[in-house]
C-alpha positions as CSV (number, residue, x, y, z in Angstrom):
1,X,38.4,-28.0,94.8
2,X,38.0,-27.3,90.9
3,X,36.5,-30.5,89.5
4,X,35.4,-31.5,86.1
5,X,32.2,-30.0,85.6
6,X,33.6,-26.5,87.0
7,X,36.5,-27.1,84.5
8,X,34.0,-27.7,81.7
9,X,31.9,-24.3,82.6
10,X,35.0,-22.4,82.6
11,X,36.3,-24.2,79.2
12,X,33.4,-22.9,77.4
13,X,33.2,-19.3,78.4
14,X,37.2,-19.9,77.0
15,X,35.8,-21.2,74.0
16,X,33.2,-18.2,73.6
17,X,35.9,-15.4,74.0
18,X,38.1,-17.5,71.4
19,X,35.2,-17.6,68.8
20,X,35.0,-13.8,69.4
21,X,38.3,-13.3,68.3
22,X,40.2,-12.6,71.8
23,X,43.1,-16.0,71.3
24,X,45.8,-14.8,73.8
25,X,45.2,-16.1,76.7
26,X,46.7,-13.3,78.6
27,X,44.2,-11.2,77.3
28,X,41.2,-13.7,77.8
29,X,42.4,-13.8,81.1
30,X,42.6,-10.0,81.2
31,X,38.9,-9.7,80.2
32,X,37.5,-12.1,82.7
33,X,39.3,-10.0,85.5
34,X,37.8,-6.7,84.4
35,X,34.4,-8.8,84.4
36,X,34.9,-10.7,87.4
37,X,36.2,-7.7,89.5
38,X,32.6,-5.7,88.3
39,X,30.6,-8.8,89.8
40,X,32.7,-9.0,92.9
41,X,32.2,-5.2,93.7
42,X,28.0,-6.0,93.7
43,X,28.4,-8.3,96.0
44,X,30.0,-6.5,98.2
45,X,27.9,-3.9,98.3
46,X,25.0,-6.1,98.8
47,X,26.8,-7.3,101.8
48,X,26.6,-3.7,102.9
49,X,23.2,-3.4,102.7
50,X,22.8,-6.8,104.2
51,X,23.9,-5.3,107.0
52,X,22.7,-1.8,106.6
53,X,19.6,-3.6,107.5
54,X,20.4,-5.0,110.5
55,X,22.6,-2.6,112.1
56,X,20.4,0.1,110.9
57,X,23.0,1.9,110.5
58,X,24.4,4.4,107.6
59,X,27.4,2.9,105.9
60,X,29.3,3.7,103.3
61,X,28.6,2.0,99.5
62,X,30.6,1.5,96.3
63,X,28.0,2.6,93.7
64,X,26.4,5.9,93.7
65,X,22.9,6.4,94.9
66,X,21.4,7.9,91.3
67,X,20.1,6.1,88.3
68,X,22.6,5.7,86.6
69,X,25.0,4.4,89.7
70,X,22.5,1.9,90.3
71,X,22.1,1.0,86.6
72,X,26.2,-0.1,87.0
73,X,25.4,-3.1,89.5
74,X,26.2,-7.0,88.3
75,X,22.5,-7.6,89.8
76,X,20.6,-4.7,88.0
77,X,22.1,-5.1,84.2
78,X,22.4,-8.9,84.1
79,X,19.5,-10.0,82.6
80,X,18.9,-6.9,80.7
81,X,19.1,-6.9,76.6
82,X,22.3,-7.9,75.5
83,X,23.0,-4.5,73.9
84,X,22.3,-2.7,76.7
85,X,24.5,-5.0,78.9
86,X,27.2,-3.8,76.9
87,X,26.9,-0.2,76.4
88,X,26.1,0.2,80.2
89,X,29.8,-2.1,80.6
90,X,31.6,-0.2,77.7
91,X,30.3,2.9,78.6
92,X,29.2,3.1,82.2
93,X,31.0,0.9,84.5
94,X,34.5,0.3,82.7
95,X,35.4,4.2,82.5
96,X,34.0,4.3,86.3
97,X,36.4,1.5,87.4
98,X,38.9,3.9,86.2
99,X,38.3,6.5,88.3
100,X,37.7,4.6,91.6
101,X,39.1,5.5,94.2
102,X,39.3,4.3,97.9
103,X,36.6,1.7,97.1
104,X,34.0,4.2,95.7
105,X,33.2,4.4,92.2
106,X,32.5,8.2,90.5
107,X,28.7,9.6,89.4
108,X,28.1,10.3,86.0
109,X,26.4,13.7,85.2
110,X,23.5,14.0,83.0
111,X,24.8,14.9,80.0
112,X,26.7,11.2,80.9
113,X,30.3,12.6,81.5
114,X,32.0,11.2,84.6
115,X,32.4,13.3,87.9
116,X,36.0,13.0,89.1
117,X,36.1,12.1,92.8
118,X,37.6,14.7,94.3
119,X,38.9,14.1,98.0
120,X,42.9,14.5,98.7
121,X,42.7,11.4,100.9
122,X,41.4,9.0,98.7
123,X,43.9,6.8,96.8
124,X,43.1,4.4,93.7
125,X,42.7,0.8,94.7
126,X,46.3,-1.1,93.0
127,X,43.0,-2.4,90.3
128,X,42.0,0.7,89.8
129,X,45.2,1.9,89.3
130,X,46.6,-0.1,86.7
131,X,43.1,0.5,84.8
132,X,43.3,3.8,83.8
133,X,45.2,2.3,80.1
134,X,43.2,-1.2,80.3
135,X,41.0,-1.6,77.1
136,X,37.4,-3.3,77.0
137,X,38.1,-6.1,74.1
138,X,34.6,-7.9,74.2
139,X,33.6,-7.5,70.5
140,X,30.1,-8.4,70.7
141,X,26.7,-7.6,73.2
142,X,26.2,-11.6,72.5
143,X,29.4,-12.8,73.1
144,X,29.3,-10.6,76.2
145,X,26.4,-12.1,77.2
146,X,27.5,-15.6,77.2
147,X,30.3,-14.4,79.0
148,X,28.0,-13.1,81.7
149,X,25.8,-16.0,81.5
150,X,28.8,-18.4,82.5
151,X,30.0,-16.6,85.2
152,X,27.0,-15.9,87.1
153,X,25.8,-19.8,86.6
154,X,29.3,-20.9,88.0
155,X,29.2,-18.0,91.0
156,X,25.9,-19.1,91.4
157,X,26.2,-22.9,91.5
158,X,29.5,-24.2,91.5
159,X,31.7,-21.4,93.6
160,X,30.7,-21.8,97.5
161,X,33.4,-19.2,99.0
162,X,36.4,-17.2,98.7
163,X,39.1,-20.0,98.3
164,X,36.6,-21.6,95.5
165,X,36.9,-18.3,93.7
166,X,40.9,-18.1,94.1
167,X,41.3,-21.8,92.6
168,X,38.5,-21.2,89.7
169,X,41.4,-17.9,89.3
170,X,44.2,-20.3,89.6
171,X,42.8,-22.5,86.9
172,X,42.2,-19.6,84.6
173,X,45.9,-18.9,85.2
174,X,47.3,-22.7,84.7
175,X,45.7,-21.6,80.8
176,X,49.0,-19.6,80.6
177,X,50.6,-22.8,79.9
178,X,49.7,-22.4,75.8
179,X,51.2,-18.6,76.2
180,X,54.7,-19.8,76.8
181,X,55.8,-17.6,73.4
182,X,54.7,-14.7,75.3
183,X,56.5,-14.8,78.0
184,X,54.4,-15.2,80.8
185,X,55.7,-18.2,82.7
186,X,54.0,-19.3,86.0
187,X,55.6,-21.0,89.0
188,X,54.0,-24.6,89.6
189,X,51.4,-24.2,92.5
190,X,53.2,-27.1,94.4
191,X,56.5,-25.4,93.9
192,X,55.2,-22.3,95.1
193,X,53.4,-24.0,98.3
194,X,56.5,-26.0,98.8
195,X,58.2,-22.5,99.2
196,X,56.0,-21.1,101.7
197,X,55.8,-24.1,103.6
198,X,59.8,-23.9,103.9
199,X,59.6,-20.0,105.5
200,X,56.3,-20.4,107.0
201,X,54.8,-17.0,107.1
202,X,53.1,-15.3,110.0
203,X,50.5,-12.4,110.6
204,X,53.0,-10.0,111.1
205,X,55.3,-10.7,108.3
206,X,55.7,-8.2,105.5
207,X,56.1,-10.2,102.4
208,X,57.6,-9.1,98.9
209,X,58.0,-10.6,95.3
210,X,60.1,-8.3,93.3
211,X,58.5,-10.3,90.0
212,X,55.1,-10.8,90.8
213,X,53.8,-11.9,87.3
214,X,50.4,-13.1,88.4
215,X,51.0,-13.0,91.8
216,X,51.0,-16.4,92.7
217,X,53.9,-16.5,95.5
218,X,52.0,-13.3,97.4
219,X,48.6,-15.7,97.2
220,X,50.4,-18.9,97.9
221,X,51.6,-17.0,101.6
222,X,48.6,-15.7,102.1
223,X,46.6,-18.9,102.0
224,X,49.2,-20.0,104.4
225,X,48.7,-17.5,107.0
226,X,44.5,-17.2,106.8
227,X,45.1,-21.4,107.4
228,X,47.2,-21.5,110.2
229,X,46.3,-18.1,112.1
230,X,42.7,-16.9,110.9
231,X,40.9,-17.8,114.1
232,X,43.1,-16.0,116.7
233,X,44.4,-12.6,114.2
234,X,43.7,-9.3,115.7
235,X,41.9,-6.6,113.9
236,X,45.1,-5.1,113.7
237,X,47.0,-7.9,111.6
238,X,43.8,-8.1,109.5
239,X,44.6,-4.8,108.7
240,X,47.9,-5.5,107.7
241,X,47.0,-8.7,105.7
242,X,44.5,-7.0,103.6
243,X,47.2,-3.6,102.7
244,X,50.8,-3.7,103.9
245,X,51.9,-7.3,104.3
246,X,52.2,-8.2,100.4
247,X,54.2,-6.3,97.7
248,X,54.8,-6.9,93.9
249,X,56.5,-5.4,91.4
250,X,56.6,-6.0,87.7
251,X,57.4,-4.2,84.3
252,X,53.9,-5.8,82.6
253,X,51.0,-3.7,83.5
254,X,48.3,-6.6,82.7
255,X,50.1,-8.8,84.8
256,X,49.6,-6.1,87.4
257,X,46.1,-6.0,86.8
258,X,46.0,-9.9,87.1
259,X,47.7,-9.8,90.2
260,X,46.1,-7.3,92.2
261,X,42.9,-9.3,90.9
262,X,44.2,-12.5,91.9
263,X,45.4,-10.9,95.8
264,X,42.1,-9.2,95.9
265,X,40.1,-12.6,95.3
266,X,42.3,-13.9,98.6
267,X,40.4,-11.5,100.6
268,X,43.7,-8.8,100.2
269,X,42.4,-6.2,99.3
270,X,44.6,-3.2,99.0
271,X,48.1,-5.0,97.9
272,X,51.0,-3.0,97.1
273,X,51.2,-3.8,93.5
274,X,53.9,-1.3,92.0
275,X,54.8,-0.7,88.1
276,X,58.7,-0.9,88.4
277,X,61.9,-1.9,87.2
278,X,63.6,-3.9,90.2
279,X,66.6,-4.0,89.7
280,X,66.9,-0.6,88.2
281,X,68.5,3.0,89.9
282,X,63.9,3.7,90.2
283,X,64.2,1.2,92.7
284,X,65.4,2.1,96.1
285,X,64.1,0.0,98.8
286,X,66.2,-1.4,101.1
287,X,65.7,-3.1,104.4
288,X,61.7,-3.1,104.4
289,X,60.5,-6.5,103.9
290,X,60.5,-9.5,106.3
291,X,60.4,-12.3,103.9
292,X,60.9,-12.5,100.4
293,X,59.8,-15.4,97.7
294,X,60.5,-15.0,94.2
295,X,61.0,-16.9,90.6
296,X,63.0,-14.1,89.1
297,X,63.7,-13.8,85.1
298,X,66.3,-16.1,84.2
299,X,67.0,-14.9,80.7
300,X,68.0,-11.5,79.3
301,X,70.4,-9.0,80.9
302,X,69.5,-4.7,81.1
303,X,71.4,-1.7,80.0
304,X,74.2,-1.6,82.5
305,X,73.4,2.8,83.1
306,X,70.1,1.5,84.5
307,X,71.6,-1.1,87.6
308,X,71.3,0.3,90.6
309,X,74.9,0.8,91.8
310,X,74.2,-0.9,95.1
311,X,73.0,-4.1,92.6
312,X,76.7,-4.1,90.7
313,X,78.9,-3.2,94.0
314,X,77.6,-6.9,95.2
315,X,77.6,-8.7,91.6
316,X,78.8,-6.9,88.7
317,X,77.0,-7.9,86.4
318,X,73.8,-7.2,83.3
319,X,72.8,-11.0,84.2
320,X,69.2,-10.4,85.8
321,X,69.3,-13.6,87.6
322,X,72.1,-12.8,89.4
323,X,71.4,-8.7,89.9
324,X,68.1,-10.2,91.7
325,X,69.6,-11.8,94.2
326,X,71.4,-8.8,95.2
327,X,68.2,-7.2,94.9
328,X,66.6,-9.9,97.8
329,X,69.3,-9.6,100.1
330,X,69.5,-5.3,99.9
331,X,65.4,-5.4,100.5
332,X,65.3,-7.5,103.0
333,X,65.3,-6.7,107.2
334,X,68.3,-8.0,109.3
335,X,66.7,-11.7,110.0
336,X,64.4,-11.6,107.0
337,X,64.5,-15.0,105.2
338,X,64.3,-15.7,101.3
339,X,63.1,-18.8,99.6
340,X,64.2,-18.0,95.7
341,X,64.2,-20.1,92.6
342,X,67.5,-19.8,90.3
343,X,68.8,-21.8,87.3
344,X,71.8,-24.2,88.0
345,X,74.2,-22.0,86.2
346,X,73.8,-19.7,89.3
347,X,75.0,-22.3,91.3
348,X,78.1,-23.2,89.8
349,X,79.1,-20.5,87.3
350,X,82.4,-20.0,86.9
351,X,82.7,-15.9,86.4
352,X,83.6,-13.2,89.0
353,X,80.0,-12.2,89.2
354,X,78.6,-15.7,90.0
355,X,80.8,-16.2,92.4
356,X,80.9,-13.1,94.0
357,X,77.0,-13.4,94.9
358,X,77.5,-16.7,95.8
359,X,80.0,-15.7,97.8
360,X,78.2,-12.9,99.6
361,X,75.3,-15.3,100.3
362,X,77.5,-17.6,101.7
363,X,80.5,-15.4,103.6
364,X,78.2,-12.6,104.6
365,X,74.7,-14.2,105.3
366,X,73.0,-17.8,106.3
367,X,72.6,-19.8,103.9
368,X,70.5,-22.5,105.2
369,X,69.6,-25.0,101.9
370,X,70.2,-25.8,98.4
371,X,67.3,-27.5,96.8
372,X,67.8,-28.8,93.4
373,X,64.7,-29.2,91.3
374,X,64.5,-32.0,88.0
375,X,64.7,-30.2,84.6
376,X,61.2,-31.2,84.0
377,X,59.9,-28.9,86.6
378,X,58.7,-25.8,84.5
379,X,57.8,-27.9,81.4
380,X,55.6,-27.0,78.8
381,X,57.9,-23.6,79.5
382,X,61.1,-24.9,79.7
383,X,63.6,-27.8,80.4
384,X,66.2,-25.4,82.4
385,X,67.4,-27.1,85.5
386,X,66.6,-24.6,88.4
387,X,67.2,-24.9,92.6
388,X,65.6,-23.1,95.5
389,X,68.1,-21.3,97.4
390,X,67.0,-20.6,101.1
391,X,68.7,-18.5,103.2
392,X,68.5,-15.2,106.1
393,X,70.1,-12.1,105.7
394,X,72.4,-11.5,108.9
395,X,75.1,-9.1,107.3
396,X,77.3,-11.1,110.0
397,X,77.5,-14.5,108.2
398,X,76.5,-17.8,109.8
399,X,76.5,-20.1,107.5
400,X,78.2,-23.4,109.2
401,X,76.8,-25.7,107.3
402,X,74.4,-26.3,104.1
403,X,71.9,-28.3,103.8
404,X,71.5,-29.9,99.9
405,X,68.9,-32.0,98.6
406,X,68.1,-33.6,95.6
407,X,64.5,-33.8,94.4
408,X,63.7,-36.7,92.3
409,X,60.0,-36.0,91.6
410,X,57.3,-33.1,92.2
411,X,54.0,-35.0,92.0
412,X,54.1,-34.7,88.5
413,X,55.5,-36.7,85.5
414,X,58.7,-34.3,83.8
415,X,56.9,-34.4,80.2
416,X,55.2,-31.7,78.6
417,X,51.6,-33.0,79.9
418,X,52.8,-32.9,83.3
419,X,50.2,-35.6,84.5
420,X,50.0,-36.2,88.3
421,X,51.8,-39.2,89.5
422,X,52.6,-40.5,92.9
423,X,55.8,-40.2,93.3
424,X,56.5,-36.6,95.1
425,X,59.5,-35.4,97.5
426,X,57.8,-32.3,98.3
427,X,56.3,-33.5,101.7
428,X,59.8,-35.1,102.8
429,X,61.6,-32.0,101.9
430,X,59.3,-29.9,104.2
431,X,59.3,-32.4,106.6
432,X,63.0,-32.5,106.5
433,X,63.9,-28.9,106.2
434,X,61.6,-28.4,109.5
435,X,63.8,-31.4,111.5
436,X,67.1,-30.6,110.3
437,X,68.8,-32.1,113.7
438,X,68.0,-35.4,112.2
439,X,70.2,-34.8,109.4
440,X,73.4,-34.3,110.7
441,X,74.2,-38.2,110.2
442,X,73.1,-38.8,106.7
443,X,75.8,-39.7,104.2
444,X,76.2,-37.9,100.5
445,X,75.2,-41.0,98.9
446,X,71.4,-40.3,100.3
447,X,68.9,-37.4,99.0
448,X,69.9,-35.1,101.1
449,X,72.9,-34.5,103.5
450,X,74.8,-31.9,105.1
451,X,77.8,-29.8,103.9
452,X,80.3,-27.7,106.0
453,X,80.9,-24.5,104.6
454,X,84.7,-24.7,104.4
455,X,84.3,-27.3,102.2
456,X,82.1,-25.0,99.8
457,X,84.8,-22.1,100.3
458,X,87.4,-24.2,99.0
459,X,85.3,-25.0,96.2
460,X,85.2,-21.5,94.5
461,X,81.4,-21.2,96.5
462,X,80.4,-23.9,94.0
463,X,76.5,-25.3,95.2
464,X,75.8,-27.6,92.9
465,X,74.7,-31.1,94.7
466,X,76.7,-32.7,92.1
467,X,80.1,-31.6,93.6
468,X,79.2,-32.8,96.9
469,X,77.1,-36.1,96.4
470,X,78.8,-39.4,96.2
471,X,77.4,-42.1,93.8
472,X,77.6,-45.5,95.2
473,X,79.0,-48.1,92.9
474,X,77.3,-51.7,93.5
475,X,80.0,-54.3,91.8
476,X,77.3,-56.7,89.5
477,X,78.3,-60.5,89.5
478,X,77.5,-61.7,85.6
479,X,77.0,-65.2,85.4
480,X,80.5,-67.2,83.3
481,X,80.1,-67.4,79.7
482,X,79.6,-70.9,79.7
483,X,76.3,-70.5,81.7
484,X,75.6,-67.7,79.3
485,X,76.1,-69.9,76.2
486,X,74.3,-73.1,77.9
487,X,70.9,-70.6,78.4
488,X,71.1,-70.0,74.9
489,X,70.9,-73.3,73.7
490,X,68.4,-74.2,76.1
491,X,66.1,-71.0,74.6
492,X,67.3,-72.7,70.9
493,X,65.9,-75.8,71.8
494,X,62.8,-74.6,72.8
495,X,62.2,-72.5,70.1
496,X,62.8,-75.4,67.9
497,X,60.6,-77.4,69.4
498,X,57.8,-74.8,69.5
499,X,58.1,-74.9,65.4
500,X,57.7,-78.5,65.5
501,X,54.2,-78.8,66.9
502,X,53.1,-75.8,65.0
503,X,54.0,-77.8,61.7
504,X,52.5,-81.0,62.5
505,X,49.3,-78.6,63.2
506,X,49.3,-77.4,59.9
C-alpha cells in the first residue's frame, strides 16, 4: 500500500521536475519511466549475477562486459558527479535503450558510436520499441540528480516488492487527473478491478484492450491472475503471462511507452504493445483474443475511407464508440467474453447505427448484463453517464435474459475531489453477477433485476435501466391544516415568550 510518507517522496521528485520546467504531467510521467525502467534493468542484472554465483554457471547479462557497459549501470553512476550522471544518461544509456534488443543492450565503440546488435532473431522489447523517437527532457545534471536521489531512497526504503512498485506506478498515473485538457483520461482503479472481477481471468486466457492508454485494464487482469493462480501455474503459462496473454493498442506513442512500463513493472515483460489505429482498414485481427476489457473513446468520429469495412457492415457509422464495439465482438474467439464501458447514449440511441449494434449484441450474441454507472464516475474528467456492457460472443445468440443494475455509489463521493466514502456497490455487484440464480425473483423496483429479451426487442433494443425499472410511489399522509395552523401558533407563543425573558434580562 502507498501511504503518506511514500506519497510525500514521490510529491517532491514531482515538484523537482516542475521547478525544472517539465509541467505536463504526461511528460513528467514519461521521464520517470525512462528513469525507472534504467534502474529496473540493474537490478536485474544483479539478480543474474546473484545467481551467476551460485549456480556457477554462465548466463546471459543485459549490459556489456567493457567499460563503458559497465559505466551504464543504476549502481555504478549513481553517486557519481552530477554532470557526469547525466552525460553518461544523455549520452550512454538513453541512445542504448534504443537499440535494445531481446533484453541486451548494444556496446559503444571507442570512438563512443553505438554498435548495432546485429542477430536476425532478436526483437526490440515493446519499451524499446517505442523508444527509438522518445526524447531525454531532464534539463539539468542537478535536477537529475535529485531525481535520482528520490528514487533510489524510495526503492531503497519504502518499495518492498513488485506490487509496491506497480502502486508507486499507479499513483504516478492517478497524477493524470490535472491533464484532463490533454486528453489522457484514466479508468478508476476500482472500476477497472470491478471489471475483472466480473470476467475473472485465468492463466490461459489471452487478453486484449484495443485502447490501452496506460494500460491499466491489461495490469488490473494480470494482478488478478498472479493472485488467484501464482502458486500452481506451469512454466508454460508463465511464459504466456509474461509475452502473449496481454495486448494493447493505441494511436499515442508515450502512452505506449507508459504502458509497456507499467505491464513490465507487473512482472509482464514482453506485452504486445502495438502503435495502431483500431478501428481502421491497418487493423485486421479477428478471432484471436479470449477476453477483452476496454474504456473505448467516447468522443470524436474518423474519416469514414479509413473504417474497416467489416466495422461499418455491423454499425454504419464514424461514431468511435459504437465502431469499437464491433471492433470487440470481430476480435474476439467464439466464447470469448467482453466487459466494456460505453456512454448511455449507446444504450438508448435512437439512430440505425445504435441500434443496429445493439441489436447484433443482443440478436446474435449473449448479452449477459447492463451495469449503469453514476455520472460522477470519471469526474475531475467528465460528468458523462457511462454503463458496463458484459456479454460473450456466440455468433448463435443466447441472450434469454439481461441482467440490469443500477449502481448508486463507487466508494467514492461523485464531486470533483472524489474522496473515499463508505458507501460502495461494487462488492454486491460482483457478488451478484457471480450468483445470478438468486436473481430471478427480484422485482424492478430493486437495484437490480432481470429482463427477458423479448421485452428489449420490442423496445427498439433500448438498455437503458430507466425503461425497465419501476419507481415505487409511497402515498405521504400530511397532517389537516388545522393541526398545521395549531403548531404554528404553538412555535409563535414560544418565540414570544423567549423575547420576554430576554427583555427583562436586559
Amino acid at each position: 500500500m502507498i501511504t503518506g510518507v511514500i506519497k510525500n517522496k514521490v510529491d517532491k521528485i514531482w515538484t523537482d521536475i516542475w521547478a525544472g520546467g517539465i509541467t505536463n504531467p504526461i511528460t513528467v510521467i514519461e521521464q520517470l519511466t525512462y528513469l525507472m525502467f534504467i534502474r529496473s534493468l540493474d537490478e536485474k542484472e544483479l539478480e543474474t549475477e546473484e545467481l551467476e554465483n551460485m549456480s556457477g554457471e554462465t548466463m546471459t547479462h543485459i549490459f556489456p562486459s567493457s567499460d563503458i557497459g559497465q559505466s551504464m549501470r543504476w549502481s555504478k553512476f549513481k553517486n557519481n558527479d552530477p554532470r557526469d550522471i547525466f552525460n553518461i544518461i544523455s549520452q550512454r544509456v538513453f541512445p542504448a535503450i534504443k537499440g535494445m534488443k531481446n533484453g541486451h543492450l548494444p556496446d559503444f565503440d571507442e570512438k563512443g558510436e553505438i554498435i548495432e546488435i546485429k542477430d536476425e532473431n532478436d526483437e526490440k522489447t515493446s519499451f524499446a520499441r517505442y523508444m527509438e523517437d522518445a526524447m531525454f527532457l531532464i534539463p539539468t545534471p542537478q535536477i537529475l540528480q535529485k531525481i535520482i536521489t528520490g528514487l533510489d531512497d524510495l526503492y531503497e526504503h519504502d518499495i518492498a516488492d513488485l506490487d509496491m512498485q506497480g502502486d508507486l506506478y499507479e499513483y504516478m498515473l492517478g497524477k493524470l487527473s490535472t491533464a484532463g485538457k490533454n486528453g489522457q483520461f484514466r479508468t478508476p482503479n476500482q472500476i477497472r478491478e470491478m471489471m475483472v472481477e466480473l470476467l475473472q481471468p485465468t492463466p490461459d486466457d489471452t487478453i486484449c484492450d484495443p485502447s490501452c492508454g496506460t494500460a491499466g485494464f491489461l495490469v488490473s487482469a494480470a494482478k488478478y491472475i498472479r493472485e488467484h493462480y501464482e502458486d500452481t501455474m506451469t512454466s508454460e503459462q508463465w511464459e504466456h503471462f509474461s509475452s502473449h496473454a496481454f495486448s494493447g493498442f493505441d494511436m499515442d506513442r508515450t502512452m505506449l511507452r507508459i504502458s509497456a512500463m507499467n505491464l513490465m513493472l507487473h512482472s509482464i515483460t514482453n506485452p504486445d504493445i502495438v502503435y495502431k489505429d483500431s478501428v481502421s482498414k491497418q487493423n485486421q485481427i479477428k478471432e484471436k483474443y479470449t477476453m477483452c476489457l476496454a474504456n473505448p473513446p467516447f468522443k470524436g468520429t474518423i474519416d469514414s475511407e479509413s473504417i474497416n469495412d467489416d466495422l461499418k457492415a455491423v454499425t454504419n457509422t464514424k461514431k468511435t464508440e459504437l465502431l469499437f464495439l464491433a471492433l470487440l465482438l470481430r476480435m474476439l474467439k467464439k466464447g470469448g467474453r467482453c466487459a466494456c464501458i460505453v456512454p448511455d447514449g449507446v444504450l438508448f440511441g435512437s439512430s440505425k447505427a445504435h441500434k443496429s449494434i445493439r441489436q447484433e449484441i443482443v440478436e446474435n450474441h449473449q448479452l449477459r448484463a447492463v451495469i449503469s454507472m453514476p455520472s460522477g464516475v470519471f469526474k475531475p474528467y467528465a460528468g458523462v453517464s457511462t454503463a458496463v456492457l458484459v456479454f460473450t460472443k456466440t455468433g448463435a445468440g443466447g441472450t434469454d435474459k439481461v441482467w440490469f443494475y443500477d449502481m448508486k455509489a463507487d466508494g467514492f463521493s461523485l464531486d470533483d475531489k472524489r474522496n473515499e466514502i463508505p458507501e460502495n456497490d461494487i462488492p454486491d455487484i460482483i457478488n451478484r453477477f457471480h450468483n445470478l440464480d438468486n436473481e430471478n425473483d427480484r422485482q424492478r423496483t430493486e437495484q437490480s433485476f432481470f429482463v427477458p429479451k423479448q421485452e428489449i426487442v420490442d423496445n427498439d433494443y433500448d438498455l437503458s435501466i430507466n425503461k425497465y425499472k419501476k419507481v415505487e410511489y409511497v402515498p405521504v399522509e400530511y397532517p389537516s391544516t388545522t393541526e398545521i395552523m395549531t403548531d404554528i401558533h404553538e412555535l409563535e407563543m414560544e418565540i414570544s415568550a423567549g423575547l420576554a425573558e430576554l427583555e427583562d434580562l436586559l
